[in-house]
C-alpha positions in Angstrom: -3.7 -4.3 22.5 -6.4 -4.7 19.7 -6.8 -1.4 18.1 -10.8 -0.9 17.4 -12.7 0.8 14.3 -15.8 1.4 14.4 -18.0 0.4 11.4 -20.5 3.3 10.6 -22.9 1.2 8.2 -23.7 -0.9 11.4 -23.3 1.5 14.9 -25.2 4.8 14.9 -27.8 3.6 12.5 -29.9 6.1 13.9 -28.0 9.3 13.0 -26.9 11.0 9.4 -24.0 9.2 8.2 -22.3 12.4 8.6 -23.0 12.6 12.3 -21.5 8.6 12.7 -18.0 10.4 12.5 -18.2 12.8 15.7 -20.2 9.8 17.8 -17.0 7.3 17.2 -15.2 9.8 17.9 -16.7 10.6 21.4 -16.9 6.9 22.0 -13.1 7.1 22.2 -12.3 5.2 18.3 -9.1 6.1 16.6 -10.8 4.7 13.6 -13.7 3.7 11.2 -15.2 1.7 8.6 -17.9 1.4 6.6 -19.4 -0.6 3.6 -18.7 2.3 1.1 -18.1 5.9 0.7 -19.7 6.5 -2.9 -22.9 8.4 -2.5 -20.6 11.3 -0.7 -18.3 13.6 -1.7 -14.6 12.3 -0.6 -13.9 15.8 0.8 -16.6 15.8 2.7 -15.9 12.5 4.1 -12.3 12.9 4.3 -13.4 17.2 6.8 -15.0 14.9 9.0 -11.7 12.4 9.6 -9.9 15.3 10.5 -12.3 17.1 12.1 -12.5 14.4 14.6 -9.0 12.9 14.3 -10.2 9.6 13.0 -8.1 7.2 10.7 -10.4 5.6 7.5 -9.4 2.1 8.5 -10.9 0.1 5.5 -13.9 0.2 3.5 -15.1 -2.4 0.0 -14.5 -1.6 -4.1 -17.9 -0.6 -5.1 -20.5 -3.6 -5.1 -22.5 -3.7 -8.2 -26.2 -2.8 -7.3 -26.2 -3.4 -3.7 -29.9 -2.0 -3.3 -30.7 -5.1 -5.5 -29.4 -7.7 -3.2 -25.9 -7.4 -5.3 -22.9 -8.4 -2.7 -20.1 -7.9 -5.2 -19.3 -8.1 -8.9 -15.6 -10.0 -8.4 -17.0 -13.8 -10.0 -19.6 -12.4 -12.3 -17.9 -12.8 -15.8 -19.0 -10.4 -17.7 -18.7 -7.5 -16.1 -14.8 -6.9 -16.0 -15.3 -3.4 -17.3 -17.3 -2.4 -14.2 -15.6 -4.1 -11.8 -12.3 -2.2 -13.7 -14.0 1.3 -13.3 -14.6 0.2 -9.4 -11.5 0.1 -9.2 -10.4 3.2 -10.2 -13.3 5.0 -8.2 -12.1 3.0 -5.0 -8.7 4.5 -5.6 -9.6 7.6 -6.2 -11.7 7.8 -2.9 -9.0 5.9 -1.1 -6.3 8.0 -2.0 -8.6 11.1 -0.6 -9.8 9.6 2.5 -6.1 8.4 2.9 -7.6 4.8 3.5 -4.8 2.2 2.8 -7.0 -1.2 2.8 -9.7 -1.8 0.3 -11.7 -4.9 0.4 -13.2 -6.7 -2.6 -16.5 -8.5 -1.8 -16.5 -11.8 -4.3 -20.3 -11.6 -4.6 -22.5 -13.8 -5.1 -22.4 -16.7 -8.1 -25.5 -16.2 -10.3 -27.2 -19.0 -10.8 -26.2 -19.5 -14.5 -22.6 -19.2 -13.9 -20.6 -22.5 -13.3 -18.4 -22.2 -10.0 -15.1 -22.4 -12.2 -16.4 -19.8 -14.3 -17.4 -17.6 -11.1 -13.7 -18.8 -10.1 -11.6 -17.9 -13.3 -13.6 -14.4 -13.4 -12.5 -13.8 -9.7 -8.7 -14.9 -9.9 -9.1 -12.4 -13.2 -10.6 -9.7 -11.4 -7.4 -9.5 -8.7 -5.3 -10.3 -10.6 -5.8 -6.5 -12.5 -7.2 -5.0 -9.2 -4.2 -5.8 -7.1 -1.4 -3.9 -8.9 -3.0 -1.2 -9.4 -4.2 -0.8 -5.7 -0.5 -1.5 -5.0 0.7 1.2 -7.2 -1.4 3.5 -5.3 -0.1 2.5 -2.1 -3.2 0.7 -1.1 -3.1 -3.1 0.1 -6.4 -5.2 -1.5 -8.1 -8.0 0.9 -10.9 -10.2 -0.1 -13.5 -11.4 2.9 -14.9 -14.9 3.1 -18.5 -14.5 4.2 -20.7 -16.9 5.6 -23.7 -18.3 3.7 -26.3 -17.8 6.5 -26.6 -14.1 6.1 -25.7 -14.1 2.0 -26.8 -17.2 0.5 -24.7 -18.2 -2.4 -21.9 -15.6 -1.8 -18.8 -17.5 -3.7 -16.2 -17.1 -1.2 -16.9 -18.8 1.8 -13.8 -20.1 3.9 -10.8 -19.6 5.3 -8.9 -22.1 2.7 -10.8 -21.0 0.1 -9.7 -17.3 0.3 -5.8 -19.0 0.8 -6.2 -20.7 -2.4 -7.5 -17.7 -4.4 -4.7 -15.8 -2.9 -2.2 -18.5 -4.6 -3.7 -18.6 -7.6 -3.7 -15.0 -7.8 0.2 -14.5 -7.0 0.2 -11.2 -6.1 1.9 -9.9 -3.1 -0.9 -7.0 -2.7 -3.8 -9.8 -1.9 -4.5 -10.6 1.9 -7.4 -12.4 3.7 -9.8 -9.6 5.4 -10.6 -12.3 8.5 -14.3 -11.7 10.1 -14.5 -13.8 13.3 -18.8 -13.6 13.0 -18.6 -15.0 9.4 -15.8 -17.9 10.1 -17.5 -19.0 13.5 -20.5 -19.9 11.7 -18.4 -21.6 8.2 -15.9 -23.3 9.9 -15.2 -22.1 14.1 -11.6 -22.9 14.9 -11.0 -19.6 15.4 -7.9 -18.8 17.2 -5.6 -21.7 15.5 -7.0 -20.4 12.0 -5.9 -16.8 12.6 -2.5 -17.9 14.0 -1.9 -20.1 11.5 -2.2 -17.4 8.9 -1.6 -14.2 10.8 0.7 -13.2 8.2 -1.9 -12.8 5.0 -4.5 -11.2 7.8 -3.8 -7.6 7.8 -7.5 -6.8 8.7 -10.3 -8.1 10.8 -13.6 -7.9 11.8 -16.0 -9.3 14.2 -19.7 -9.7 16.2 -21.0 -12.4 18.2 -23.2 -15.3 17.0 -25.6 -16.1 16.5 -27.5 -12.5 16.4 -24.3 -10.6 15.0 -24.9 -8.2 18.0 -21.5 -6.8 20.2 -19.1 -9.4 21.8 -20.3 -10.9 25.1 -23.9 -11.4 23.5 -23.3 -14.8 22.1 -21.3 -17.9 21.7 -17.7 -16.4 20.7 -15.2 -16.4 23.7 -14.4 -12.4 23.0 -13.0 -12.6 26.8 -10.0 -15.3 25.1 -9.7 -14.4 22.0 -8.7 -10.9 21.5 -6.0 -11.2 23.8 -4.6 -14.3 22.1 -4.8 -12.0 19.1 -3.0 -9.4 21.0 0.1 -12.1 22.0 0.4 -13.2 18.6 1.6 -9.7 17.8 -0.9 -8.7 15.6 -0.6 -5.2 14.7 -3.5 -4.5 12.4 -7.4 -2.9 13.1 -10.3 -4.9 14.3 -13.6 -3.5 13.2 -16.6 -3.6 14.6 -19.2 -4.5 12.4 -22.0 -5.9 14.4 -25.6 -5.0 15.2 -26.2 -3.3 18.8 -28.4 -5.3 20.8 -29.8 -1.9 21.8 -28.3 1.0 21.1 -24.6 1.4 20.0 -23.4 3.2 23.4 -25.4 0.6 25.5 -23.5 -2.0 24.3 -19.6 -0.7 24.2 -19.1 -1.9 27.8 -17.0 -4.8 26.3 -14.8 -2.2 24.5 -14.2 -0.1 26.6 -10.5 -1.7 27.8 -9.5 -1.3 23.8 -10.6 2.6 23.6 
């Protein structure tokens, strides 16, 4: 059976990042998510997962200036020597939190930048990011995002994301899969993850359109999260949507995976 994280950034908005922690908790997760630890202490992150008996799931190598509409620094050339220091800060609060995924958001290509550029900066990027992560014990995914939500985000597809991975040719570099983004960029949903199961260690979902829980949208939930389940798949699916109300409202559909 699917085993569920919930992601903090997106249910409980209402409470103290702090207080996120106990309400998964109660809500019967094993584990969470989130966009990124940074602006807290990692021991007083790392109190409240065993205070609560929660597994850190997964969370993203700091993202450039994300209060400026930054989504990632991985295909901005450039700016290796941030992206390098990310990566040691991501360790660092990794290795405290005792998270063993960390996800590298691709960002978006400035305008200036020529998508080969953007592409040769990325391979680049993972290519230092990876063995070091691996080193550390810590496996690195990269997440193909739809263009809806982040226009001109540079990693964009299923295919795309296999290709880097090649190019990279690393064994530490895996697909993070979100159902929500790869319904809208390219559907096929349950032959895609079959097909690559085996580089998809990590996924994600929310209905469309709306990004609200499953059973609000489009996305036969009802199908495919058991076909997920016969395929063997042994990793965490987070829940990073938007409650259509509130976040306990809306976790009737989990409730057979908590």
């Amino acid at each position: 059976m699917p085993k569920l994280a919930a992601n903090l950034s997106f249910l409980w908005s209402e409470l103290d990042f702090m207080d996120r922690f106990g309400a998964a908790a109660k809500a019967g997760f094993k584990g969470v998510e989130y966009l990124f630890p940074y602006d807290y202490p990692g021991e007083r992150i790392a109190g409240e997962l065993r205070r609560h008996g929660l597994t850190q799931v997964l969370h993203n190598l700091p993202a450039g200036n994300w209060a400026g509409g930054e989504r990632g620094i991985g295909c901005h050339p450039g700016r290796a020597k941030e992206f390098q220091d990310g990566v040691a800060q991501a360790i660092e609060y990794a290795t405290a939190l005792g998270c063993r995924q960390v996800n590298c958001l691709a960002g978006i290509r400035p305008p200036h930048v020529d998508p080969g550029d953007a592409r040769e900066a990325f391979i680049k990027n993972l290519q230092y990011a990876a063995p070091r992560l691996k080193d550390a014990g810590i496996r690195l995914l990269t997440e193909p995002i739809n263009t809806r939500d982040i226009p001109g985000f540079f990693l964009t597809s299923t295919q795309q994301a296999l290709d880097i991975i090649e190019a990279v040719g690393s064994d530490n570099l895996f697909v993070q899969y979100d159902i929500y983004h790869m319904q809208i960029m390219e559907g096929d949903l349950a032959r895609t993850i079959e097909a690559n199961l085996k580089v998809i260690p990590h996924m994600q979902l929310a209905d469309n359109p709306g990004r609200n829980e499953p059973g609000t949208g489009e996305i036969n939930y009802g199908y495919l999260l058991p076909h997920i389940d016969r395929l063997g798949y042994a990793g965490w699916i987070g829940c990073e949507y938007k409650p259509a109300t509130t976040t306990d409202a809306g976790l009737g559909w989990a409730k057979p995976y908590l």
